[in-house]
N, CA, C and O atoms as a Tinker XYZ file with bonds, in Angstrom:
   404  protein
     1  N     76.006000  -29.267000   80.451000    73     2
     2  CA    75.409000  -30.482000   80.983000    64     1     3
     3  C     75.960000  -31.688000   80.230000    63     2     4     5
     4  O     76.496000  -31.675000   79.122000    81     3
     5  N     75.683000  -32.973000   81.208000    73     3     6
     6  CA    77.181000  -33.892000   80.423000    64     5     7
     7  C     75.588000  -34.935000   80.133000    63     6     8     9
     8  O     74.527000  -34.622000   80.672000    81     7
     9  N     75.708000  -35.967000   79.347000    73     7    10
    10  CA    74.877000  -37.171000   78.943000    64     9    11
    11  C     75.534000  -38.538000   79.724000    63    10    12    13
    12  O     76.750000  -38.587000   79.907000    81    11
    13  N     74.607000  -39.686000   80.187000    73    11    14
    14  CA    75.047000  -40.293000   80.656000    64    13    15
    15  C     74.513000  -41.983000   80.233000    63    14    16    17
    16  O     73.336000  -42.164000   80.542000    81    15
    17  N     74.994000  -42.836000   79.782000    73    15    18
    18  CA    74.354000  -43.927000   79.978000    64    17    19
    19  C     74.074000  -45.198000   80.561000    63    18    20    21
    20  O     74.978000  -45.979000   80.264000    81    19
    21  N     73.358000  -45.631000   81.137000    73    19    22
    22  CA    73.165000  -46.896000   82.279000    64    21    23
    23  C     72.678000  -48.289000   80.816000    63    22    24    25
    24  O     71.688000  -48.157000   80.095000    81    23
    25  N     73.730000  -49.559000   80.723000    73    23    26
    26  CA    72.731000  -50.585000   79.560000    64    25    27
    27  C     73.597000  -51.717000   79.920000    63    26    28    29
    28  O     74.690000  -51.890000   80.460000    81    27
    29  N     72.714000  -52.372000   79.430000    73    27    30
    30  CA    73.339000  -53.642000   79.774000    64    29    31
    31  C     74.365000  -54.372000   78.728000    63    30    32    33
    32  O     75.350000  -54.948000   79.191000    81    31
    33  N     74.193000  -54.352000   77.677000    73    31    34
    34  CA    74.949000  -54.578000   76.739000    64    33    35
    35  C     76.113000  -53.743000   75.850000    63    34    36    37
    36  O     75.820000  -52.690000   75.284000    81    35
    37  N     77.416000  -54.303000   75.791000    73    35    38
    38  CA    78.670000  -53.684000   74.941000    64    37    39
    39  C     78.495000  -52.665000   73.985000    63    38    40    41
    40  O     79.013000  -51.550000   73.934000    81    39
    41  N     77.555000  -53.304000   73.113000    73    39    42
    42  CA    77.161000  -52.666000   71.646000    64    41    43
    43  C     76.748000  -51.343000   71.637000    63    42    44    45
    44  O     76.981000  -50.521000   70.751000    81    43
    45  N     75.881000  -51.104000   73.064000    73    43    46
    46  CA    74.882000  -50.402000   73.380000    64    45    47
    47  C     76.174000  -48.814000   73.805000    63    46    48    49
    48  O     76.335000  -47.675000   73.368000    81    47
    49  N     76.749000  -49.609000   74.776000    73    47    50
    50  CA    77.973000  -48.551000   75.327000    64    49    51
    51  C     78.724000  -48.637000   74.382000    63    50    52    53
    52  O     78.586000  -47.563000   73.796000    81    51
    53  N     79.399000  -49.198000   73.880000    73    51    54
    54  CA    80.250000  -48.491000   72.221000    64    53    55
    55  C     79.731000  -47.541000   71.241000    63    54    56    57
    56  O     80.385000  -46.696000   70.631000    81    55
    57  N     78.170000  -47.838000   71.142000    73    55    58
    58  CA    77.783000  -46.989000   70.150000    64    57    59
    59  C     77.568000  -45.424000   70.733000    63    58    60    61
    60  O     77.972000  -44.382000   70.217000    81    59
    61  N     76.911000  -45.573000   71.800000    73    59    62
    62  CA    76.664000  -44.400000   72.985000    64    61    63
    63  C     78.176000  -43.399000   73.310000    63    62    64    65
    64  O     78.202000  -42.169000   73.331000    81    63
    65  N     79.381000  -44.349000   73.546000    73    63    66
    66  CA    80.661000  -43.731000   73.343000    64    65    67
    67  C     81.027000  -42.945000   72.168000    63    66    68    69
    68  O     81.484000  -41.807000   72.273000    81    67
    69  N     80.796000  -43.652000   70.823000    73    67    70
    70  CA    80.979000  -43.501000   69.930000    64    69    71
    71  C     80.421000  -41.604000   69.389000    63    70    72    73
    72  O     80.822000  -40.752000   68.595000    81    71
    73  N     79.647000  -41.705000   70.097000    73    71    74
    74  CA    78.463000  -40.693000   69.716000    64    73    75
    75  C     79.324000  -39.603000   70.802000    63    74    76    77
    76  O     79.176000  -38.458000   70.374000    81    75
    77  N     80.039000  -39.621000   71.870000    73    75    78
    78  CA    80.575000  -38.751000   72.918000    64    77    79
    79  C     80.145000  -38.760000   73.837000    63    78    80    81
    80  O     80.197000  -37.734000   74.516000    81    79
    81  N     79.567000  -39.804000   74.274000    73    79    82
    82  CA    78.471000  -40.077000   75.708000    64    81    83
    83  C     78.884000  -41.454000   76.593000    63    82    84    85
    84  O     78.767000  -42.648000   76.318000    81    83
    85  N     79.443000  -40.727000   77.833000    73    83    86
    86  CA    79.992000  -42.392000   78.514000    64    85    87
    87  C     78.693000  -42.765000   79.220000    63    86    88    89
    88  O     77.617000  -42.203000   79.428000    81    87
    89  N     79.149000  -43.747000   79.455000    73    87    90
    90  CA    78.131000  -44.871000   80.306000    64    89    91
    91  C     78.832000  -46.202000   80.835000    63    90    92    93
    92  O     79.936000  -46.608000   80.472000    81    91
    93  N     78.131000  -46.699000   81.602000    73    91    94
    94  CA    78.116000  -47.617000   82.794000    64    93    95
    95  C     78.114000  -49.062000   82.129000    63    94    96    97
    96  O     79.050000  -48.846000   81.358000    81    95
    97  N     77.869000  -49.954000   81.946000    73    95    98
    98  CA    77.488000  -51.276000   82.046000    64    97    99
    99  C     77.289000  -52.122000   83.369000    63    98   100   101
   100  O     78.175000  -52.532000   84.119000    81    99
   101  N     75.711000  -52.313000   83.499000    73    99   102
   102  CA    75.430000  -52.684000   84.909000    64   101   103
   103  C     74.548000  -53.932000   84.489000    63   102   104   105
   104  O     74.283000  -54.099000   83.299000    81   103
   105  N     74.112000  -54.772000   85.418000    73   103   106
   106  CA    73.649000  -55.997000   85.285000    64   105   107
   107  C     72.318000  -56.395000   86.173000    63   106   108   109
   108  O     71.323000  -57.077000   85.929000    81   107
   109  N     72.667000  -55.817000   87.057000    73   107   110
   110  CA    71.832000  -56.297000   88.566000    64   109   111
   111  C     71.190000  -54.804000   89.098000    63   110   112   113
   112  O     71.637000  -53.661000   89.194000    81   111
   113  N     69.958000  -55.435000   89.373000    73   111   114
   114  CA    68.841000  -54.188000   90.505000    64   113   115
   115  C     70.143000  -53.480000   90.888000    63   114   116   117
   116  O     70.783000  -52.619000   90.284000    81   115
   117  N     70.376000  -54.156000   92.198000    73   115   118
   118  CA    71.763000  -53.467000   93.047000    64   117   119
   119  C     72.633000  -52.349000   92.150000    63   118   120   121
   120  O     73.033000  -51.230000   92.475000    81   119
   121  N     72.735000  -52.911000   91.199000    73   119   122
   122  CA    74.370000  -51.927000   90.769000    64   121   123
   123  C     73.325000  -50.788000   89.700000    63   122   124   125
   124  O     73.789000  -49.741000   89.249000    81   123
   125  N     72.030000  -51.205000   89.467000    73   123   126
   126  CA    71.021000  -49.668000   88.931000    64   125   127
   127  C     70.715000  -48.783000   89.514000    63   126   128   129
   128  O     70.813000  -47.596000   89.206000    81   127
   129  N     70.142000  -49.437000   90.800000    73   127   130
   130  CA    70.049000  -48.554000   91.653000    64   129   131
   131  C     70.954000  -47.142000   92.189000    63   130   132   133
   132  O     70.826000  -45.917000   92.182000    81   131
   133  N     72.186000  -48.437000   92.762000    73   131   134
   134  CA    73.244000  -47.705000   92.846000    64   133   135
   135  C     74.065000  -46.195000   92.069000    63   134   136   137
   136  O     74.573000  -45.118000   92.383000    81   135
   137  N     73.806000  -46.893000   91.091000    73   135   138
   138  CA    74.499000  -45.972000   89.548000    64   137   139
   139  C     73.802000  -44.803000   89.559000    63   138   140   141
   140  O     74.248000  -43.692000   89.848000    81   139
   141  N     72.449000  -45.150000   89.166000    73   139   142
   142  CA    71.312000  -44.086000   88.960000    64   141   143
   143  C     71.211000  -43.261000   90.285000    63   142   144   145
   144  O     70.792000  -42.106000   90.202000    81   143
   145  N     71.448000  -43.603000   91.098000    73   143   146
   146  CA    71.698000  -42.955000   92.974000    64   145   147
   147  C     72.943000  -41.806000   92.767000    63   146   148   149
   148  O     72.855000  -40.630000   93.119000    81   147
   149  N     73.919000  -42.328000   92.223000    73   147   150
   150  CA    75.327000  -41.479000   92.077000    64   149   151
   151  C     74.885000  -40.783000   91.141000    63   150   152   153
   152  O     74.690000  -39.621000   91.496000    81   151
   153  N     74.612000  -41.018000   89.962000    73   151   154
   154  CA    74.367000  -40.004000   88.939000    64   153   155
   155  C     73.253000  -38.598000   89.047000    63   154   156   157
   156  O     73.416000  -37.468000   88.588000    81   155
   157  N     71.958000  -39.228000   89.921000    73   155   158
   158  CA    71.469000  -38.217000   90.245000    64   157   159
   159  C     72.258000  -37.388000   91.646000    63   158   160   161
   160  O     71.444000  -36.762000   92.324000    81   159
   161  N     73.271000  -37.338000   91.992000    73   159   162
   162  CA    73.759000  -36.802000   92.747000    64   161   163
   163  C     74.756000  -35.248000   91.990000    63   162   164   165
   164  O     74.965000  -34.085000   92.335000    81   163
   165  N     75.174000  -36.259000   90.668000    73   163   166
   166  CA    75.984000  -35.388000   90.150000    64   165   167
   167  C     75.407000  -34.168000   89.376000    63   166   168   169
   168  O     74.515000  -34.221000   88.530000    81   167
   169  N     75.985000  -33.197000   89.755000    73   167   170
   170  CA    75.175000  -31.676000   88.905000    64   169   171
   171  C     75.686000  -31.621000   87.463000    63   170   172   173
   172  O     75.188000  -30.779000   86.716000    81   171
   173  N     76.392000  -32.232000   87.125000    73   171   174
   174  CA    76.849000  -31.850000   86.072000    64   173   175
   175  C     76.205000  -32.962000   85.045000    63   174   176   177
   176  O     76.380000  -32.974000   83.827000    81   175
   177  N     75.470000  -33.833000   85.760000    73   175   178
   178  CA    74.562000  -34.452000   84.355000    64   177   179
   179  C     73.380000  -34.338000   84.197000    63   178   180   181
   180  O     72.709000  -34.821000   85.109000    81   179
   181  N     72.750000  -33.803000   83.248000    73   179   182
   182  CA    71.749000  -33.530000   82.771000    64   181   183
   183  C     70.668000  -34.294000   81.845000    63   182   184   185
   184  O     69.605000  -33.845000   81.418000    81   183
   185  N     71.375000  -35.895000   81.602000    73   183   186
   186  CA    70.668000  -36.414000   80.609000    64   185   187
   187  C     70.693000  -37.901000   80.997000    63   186   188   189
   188  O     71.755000  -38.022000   80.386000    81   187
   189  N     70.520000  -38.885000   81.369000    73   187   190
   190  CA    70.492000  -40.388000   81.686000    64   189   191
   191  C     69.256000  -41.251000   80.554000    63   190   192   193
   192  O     68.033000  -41.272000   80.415000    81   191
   193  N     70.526000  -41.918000   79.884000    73   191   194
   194  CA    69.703000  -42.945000   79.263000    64   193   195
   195  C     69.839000  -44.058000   80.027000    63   194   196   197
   196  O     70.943000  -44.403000   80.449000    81   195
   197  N     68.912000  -44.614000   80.237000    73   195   198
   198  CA    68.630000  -46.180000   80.380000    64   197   199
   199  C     67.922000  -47.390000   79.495000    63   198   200   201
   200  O     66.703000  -47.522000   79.394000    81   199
   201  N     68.727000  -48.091000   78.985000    73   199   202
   202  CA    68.496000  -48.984000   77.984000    64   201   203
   203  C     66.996000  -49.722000   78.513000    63   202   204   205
   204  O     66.663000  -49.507000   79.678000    81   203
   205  N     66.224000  -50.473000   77.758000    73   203   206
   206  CA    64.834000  -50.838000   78.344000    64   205   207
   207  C     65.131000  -52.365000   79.375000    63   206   208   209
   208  O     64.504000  -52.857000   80.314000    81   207
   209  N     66.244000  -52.715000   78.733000    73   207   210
   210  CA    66.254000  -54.237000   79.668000    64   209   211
   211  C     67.147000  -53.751000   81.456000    63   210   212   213
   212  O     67.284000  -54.525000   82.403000    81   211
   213  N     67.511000  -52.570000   81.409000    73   211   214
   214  CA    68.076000  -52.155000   83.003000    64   213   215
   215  C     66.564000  -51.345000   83.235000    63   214   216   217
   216  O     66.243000  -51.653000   84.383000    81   215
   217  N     65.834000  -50.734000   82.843000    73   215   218
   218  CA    64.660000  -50.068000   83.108000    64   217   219
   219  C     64.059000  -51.451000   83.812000    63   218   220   221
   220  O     64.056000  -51.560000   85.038000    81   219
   221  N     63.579000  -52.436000   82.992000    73   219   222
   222  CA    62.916000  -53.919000   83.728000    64   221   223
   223  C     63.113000  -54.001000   84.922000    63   222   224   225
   224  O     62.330000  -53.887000   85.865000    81   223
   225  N     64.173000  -54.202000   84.887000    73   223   226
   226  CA    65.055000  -54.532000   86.458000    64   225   227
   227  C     64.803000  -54.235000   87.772000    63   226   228   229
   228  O     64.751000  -54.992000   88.742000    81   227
   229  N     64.601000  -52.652000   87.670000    73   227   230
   230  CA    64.398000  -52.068000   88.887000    64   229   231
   231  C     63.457000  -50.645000   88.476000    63   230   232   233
   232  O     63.790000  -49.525000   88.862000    81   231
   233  N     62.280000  -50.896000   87.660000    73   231   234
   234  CA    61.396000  -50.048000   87.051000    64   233   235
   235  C     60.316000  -49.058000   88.173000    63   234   236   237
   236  O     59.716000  -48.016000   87.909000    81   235
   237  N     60.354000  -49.796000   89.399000    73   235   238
   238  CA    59.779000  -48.490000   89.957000    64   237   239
   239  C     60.685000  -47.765000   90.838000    63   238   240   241
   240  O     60.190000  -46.897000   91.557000    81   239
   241  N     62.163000  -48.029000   90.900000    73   239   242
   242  CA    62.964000  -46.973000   91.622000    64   241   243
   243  C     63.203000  -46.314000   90.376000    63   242   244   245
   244  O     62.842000  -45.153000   90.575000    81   243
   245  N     63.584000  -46.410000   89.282000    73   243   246
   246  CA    63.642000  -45.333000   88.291000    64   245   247
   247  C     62.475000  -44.649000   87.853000    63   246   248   249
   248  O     62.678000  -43.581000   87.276000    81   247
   249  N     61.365000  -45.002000   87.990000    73   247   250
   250  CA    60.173000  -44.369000   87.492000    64   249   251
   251  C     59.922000  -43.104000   88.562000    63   250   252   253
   252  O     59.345000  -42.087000   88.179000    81   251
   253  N     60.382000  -43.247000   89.871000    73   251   254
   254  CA    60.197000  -42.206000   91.388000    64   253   255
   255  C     61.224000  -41.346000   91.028000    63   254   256   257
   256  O     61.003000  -40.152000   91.232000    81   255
   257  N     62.365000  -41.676000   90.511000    73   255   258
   258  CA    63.232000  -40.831000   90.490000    64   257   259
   259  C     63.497000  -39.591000   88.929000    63   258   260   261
   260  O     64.066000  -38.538000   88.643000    81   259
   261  N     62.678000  -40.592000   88.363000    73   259   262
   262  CA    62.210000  -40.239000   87.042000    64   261   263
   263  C     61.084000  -38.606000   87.431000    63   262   264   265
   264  O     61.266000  -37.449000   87.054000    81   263
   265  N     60.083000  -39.131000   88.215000    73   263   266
   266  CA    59.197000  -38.456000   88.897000    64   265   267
   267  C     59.240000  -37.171000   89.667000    63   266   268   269
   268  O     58.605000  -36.118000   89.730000    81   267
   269  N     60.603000  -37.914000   90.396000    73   267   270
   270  CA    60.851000  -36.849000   91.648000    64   269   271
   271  C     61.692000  -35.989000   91.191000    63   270   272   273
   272  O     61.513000  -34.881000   91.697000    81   271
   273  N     62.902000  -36.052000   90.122000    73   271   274
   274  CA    63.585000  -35.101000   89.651000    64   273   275
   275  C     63.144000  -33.877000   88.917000    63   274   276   277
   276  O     62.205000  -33.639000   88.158000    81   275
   277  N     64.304000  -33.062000   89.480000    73   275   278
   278  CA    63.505000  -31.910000   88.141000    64   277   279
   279  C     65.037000  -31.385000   87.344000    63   278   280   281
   280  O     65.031000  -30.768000   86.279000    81   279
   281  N     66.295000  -31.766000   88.091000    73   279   282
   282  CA    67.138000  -31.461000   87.055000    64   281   283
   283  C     68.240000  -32.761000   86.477000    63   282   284   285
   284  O     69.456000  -32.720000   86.287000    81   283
   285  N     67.404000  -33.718000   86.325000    73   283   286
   286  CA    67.966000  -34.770000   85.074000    64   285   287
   287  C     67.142000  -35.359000   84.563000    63   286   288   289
   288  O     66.420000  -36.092000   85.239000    81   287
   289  N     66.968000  -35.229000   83.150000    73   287   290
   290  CA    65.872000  -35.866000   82.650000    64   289   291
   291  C     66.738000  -37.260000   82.551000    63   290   292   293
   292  O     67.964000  -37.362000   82.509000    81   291
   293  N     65.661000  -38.401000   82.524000    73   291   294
   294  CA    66.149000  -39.592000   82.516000    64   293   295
   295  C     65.104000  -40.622000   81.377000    63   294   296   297
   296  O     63.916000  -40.864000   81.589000    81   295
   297  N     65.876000  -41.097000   80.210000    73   295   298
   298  CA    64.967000  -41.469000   78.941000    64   297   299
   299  C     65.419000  -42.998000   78.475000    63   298   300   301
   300  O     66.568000  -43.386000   78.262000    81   299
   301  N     64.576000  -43.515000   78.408000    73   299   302
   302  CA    64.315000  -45.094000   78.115000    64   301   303
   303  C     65.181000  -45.092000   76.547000    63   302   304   305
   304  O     64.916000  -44.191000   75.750000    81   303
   305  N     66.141000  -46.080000   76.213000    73   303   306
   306  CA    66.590000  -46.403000   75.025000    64   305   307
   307  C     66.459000  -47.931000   74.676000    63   306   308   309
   308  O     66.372000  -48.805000   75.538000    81   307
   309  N     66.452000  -48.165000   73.294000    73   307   310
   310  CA    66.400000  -49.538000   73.249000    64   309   311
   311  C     68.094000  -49.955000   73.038000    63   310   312   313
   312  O     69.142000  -49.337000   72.845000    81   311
   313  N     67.684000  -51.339000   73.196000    73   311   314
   314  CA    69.010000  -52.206000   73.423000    64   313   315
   315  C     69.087000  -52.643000   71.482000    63   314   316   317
   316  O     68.104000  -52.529000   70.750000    81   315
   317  N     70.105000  -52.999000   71.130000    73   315   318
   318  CA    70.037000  -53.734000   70.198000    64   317   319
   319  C     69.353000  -54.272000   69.643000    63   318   320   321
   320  O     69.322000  -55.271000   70.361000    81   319
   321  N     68.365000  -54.588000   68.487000    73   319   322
   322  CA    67.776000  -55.284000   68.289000    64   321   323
   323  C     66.160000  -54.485000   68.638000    63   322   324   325
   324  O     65.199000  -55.230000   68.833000    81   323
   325  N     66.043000  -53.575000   68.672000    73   323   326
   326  CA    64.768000  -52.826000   68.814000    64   325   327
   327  C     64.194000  -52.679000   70.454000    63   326   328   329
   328  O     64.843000  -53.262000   71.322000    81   327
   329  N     62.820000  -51.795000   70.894000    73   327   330
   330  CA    62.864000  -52.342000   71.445000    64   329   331
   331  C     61.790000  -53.403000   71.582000    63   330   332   333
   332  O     61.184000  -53.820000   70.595000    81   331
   333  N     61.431000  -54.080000   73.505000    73   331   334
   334  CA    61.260000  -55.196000   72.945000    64   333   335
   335  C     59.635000  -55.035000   73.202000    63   334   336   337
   336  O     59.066000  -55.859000   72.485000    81   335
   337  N     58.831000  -54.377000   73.857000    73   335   338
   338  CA    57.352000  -53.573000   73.728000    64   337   339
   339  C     57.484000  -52.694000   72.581000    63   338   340   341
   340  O     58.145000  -51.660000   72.493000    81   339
   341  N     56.507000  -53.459000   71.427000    73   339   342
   342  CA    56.702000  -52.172000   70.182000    64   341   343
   343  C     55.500000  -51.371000   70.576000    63   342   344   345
   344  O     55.445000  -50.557000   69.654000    81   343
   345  N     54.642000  -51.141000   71.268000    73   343   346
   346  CA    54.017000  -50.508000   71.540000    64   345   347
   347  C     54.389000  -49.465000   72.689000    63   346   348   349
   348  O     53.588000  -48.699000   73.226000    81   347
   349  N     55.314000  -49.540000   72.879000    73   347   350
   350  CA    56.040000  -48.827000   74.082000    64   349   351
   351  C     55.733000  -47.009000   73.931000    63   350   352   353
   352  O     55.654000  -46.229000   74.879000    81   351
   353  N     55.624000  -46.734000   72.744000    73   351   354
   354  CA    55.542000  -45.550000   72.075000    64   353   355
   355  C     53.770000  -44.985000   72.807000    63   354   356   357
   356  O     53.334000  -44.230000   73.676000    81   355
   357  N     53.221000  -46.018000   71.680000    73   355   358
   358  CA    52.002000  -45.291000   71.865000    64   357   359
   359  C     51.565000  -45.045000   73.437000    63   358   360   361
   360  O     51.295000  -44.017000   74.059000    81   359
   361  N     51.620000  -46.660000   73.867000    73   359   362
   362  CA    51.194000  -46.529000   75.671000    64   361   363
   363  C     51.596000  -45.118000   76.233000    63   362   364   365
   364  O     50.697000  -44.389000   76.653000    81   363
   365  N     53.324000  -44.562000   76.271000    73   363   366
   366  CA    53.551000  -43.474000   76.968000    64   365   367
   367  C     52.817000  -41.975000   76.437000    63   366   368   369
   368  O     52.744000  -40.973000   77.148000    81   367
   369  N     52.298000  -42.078000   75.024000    73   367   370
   370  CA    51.823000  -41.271000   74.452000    64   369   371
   371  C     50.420000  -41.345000   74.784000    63   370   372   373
   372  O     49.893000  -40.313000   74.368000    81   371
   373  N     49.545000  -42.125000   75.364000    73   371   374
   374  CA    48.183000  -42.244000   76.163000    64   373   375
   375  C     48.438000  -42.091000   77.358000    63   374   376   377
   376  O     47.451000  -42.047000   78.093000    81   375
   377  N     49.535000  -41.982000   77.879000    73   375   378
   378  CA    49.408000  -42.401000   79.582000    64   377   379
   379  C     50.323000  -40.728000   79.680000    63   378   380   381
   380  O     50.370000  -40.237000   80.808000    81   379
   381  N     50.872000  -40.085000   78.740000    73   379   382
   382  CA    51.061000  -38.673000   78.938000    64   381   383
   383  C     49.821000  -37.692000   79.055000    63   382   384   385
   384  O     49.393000  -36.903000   79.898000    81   383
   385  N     49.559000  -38.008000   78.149000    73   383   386
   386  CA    48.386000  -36.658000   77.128000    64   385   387
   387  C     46.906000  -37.200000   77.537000    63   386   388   389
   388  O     46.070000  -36.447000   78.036000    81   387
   389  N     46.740000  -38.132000   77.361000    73   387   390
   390  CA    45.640000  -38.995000   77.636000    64   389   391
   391  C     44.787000  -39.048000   76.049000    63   390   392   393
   392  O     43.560000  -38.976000   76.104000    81   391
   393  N     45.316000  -39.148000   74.948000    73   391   394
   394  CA    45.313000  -39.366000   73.997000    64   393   395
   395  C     45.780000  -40.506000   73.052000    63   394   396   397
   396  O     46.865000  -40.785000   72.542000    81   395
   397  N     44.341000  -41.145000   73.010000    73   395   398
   398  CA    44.766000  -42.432000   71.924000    64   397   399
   399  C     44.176000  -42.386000   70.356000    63   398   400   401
   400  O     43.258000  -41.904000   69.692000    81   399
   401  N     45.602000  -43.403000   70.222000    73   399   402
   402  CA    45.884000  -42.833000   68.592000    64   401   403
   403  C     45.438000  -44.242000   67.696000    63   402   404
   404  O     45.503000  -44.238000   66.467000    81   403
């Protein structure tokens, strides 16, 4: 299974390269959609990061597809600079389990 990444920023895809993992640089709803459309097409990827500022963008077609898949997991990364909900953690950790911490 191959890793894949969708972000908006250089730093983000250099470091992600760096590591042995290509990815995209996209900007616009349109070209997330799009991307994330092709990628879940492909069998051979198994892993999609999406940086949190392309998640914004177009957050409930990735959240359905997030949903509806069962063979690519698809996982929120931060951009540079952290990310930018520091609570981002706990929320998904109450809104999984239903456990607050």
């Amino acid at each position: 299974m191959k890793s894949f990444v969708l972000c908006e920023k250089k730093e983000t895809l250099l470091s992600m390269r760096l590591a042995g993992i290509e990815g995209k640089m996209v900007s616009t709803k349109e070209e997330t959609e799009n991307s994330l459309e092709e990628l879940m097409q492909d069998n051979e990827i198994g892993l999609v990061f999406i940086s949190e500022n392309i998640l914004n963008l177009s957050r409930d077609f990735v959240m359905d597809r997030k949903l509806s898949q069962k063979k690519t997991l698809i996982v929120q990364i931060p951009e540079p600079g952290g990310l930018q909900d520091s609570e981002y953690i706990m929320k998904y950790i109450k809104n999984s389990i239903g456990i607050k911490l």
